[in-house]
Backbone as JSON, one array per atom type, in Angstrom:
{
  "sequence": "XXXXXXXXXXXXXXXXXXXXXXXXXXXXXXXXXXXXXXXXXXXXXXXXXXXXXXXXXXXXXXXXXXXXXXXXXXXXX",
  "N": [[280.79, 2.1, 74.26], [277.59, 0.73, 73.01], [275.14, -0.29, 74.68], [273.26, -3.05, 74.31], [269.82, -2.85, 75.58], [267.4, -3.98, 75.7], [268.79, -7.34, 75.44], [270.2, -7.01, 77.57], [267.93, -6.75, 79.59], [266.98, -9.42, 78.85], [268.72, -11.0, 79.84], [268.9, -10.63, 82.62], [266.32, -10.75, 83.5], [266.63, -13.96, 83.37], [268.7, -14.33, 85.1], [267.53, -13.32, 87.22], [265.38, -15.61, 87.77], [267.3, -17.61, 89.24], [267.44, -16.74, 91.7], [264.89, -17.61, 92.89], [261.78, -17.86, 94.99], [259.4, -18.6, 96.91], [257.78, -19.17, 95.22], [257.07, -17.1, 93.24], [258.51, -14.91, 93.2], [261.52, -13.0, 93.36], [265.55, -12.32, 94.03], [266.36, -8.83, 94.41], [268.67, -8.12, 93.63], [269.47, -6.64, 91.01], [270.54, -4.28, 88.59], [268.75, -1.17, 88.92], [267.99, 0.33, 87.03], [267.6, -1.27, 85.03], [265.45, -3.17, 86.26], [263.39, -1.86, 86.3], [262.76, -1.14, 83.92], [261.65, -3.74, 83.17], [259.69, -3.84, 84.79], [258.07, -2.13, 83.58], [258.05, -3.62, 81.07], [256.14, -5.46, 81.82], [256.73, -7.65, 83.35], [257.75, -7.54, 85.48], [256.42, -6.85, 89.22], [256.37, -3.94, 90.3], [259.27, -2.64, 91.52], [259.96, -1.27, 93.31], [259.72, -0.99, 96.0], [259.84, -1.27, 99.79], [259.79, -4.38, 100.03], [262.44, -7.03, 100.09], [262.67, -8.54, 97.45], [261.66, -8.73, 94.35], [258.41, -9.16, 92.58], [257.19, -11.79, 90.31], [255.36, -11.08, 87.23], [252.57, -13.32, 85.61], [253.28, -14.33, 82.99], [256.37, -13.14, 83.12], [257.34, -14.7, 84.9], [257.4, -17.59, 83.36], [259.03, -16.42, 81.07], [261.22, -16.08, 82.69], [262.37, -18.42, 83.17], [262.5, -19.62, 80.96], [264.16, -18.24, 79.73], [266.3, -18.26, 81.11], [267.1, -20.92, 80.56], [267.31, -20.92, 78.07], [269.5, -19.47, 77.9], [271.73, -20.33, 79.99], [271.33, -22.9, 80.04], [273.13, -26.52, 79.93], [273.46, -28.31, 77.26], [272.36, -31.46, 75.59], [272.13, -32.7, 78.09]],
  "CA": [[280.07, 0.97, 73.72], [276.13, 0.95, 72.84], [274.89, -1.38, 75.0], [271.58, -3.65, 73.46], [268.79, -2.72, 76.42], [266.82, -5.75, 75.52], [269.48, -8.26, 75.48], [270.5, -6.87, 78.78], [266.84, -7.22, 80.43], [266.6, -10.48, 79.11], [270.11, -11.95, 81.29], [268.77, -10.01, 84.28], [265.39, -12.09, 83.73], [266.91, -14.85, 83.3], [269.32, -14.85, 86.09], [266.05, -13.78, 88.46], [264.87, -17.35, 87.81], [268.06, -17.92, 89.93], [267.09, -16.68, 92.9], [263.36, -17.81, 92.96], [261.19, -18.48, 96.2], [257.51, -18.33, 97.09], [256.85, -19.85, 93.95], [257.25, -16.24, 92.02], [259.57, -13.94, 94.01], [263.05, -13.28, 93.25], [265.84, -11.53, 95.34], [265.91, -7.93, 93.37], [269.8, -7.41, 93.38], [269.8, -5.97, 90.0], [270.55, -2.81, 88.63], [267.56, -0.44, 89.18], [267.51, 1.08, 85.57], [266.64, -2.73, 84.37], [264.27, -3.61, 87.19], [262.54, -0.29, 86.23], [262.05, -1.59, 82.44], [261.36, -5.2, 83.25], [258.35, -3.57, 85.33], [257.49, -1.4, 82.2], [257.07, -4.39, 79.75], [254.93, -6.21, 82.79], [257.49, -8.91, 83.81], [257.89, -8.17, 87.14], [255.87, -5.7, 89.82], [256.57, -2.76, 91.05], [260.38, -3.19, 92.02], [260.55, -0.1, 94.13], [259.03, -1.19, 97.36], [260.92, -2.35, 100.53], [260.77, -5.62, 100.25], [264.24, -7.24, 99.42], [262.32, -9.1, 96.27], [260.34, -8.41, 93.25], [257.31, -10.49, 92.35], [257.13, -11.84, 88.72], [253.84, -11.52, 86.47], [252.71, -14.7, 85.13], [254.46, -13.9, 81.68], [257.46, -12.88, 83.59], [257.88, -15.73, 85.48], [257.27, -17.94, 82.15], [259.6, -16.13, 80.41], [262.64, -15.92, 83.17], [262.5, -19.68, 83.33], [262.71, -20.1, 79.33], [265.39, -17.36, 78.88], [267.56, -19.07, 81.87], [267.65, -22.39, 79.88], [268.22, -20.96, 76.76], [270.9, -18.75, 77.73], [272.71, -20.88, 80.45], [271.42, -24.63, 80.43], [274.27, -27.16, 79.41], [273.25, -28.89, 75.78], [272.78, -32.69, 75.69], [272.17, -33.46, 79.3]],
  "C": [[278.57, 1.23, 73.87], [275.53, -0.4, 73.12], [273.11, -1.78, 74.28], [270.72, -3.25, 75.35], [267.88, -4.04, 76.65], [267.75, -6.66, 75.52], [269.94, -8.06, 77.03], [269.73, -7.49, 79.94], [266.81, -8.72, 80.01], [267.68, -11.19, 79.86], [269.44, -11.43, 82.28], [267.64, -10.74, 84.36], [265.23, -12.95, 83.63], [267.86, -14.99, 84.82], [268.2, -14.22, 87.15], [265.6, -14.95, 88.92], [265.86, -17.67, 89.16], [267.67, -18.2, 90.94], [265.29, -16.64, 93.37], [263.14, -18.52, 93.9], [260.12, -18.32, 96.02], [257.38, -18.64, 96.13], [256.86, -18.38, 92.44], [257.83, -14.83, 92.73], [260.97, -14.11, 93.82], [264.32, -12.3, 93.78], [266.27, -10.17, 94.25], [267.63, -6.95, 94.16], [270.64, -7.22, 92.39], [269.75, -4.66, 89.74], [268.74, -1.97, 88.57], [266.75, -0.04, 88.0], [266.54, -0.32, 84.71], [265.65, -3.23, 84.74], [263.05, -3.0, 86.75], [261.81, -0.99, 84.78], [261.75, -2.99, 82.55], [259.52, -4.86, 83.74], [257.95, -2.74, 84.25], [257.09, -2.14, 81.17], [256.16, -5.43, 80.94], [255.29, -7.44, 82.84], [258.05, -9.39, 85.23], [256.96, -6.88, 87.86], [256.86, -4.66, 90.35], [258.03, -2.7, 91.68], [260.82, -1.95, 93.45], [259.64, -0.13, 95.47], [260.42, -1.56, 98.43], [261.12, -3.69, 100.89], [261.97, -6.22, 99.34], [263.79, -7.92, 98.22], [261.32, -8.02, 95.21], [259.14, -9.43, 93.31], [257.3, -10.15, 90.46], [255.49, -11.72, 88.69], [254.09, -12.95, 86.0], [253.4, -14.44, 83.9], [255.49, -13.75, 82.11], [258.36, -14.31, 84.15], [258.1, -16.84, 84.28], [258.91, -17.52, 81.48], [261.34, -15.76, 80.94], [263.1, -17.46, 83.35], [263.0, -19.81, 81.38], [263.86, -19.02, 78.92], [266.61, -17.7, 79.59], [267.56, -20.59, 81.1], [267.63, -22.15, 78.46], [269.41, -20.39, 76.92], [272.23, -19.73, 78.74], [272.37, -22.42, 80.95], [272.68, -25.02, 79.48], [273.14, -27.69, 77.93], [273.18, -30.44, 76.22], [272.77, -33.04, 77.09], [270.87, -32.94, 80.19]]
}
């Protein structure tokens, strides 16, 4: 199967939103290859450090909040 790359990164920055603290930190137990290109279009920093999170850019953060309620808010409520 030929997976979409972009459709991929955007669920993985959408379910980031998930696990959001500090106001723009999220816990960075996604695959590596995606983390890697999320930090390539400038949506999240540097993912390859040791702490157990990423940090979003402001666009990032923006845009993991608006792709978690289009992809998994309920409708009508």
């Amino acid at each position: 199967m030929d997976a979409d790359d972009d459709k991929i990164d955007d669920a993985v920055l959408a379910l980031l939103w998930l696990t959001l603290h500090d106001e723009c930190r999220a816990w960075k137990g996604m695959d590596w290859a995606v983390l890697d290109r999320l930090c390539e279009k400038g949506l999240i920093h540097n993912p390859a450090t040791r702490a157990k999170s990423v940090m979003f850019t402001e666009e990032g953060l923006k845009n993991s909040e608006t792709l978690f309620r289009k992809l998994f808010a309920r409708s009508g409520g």
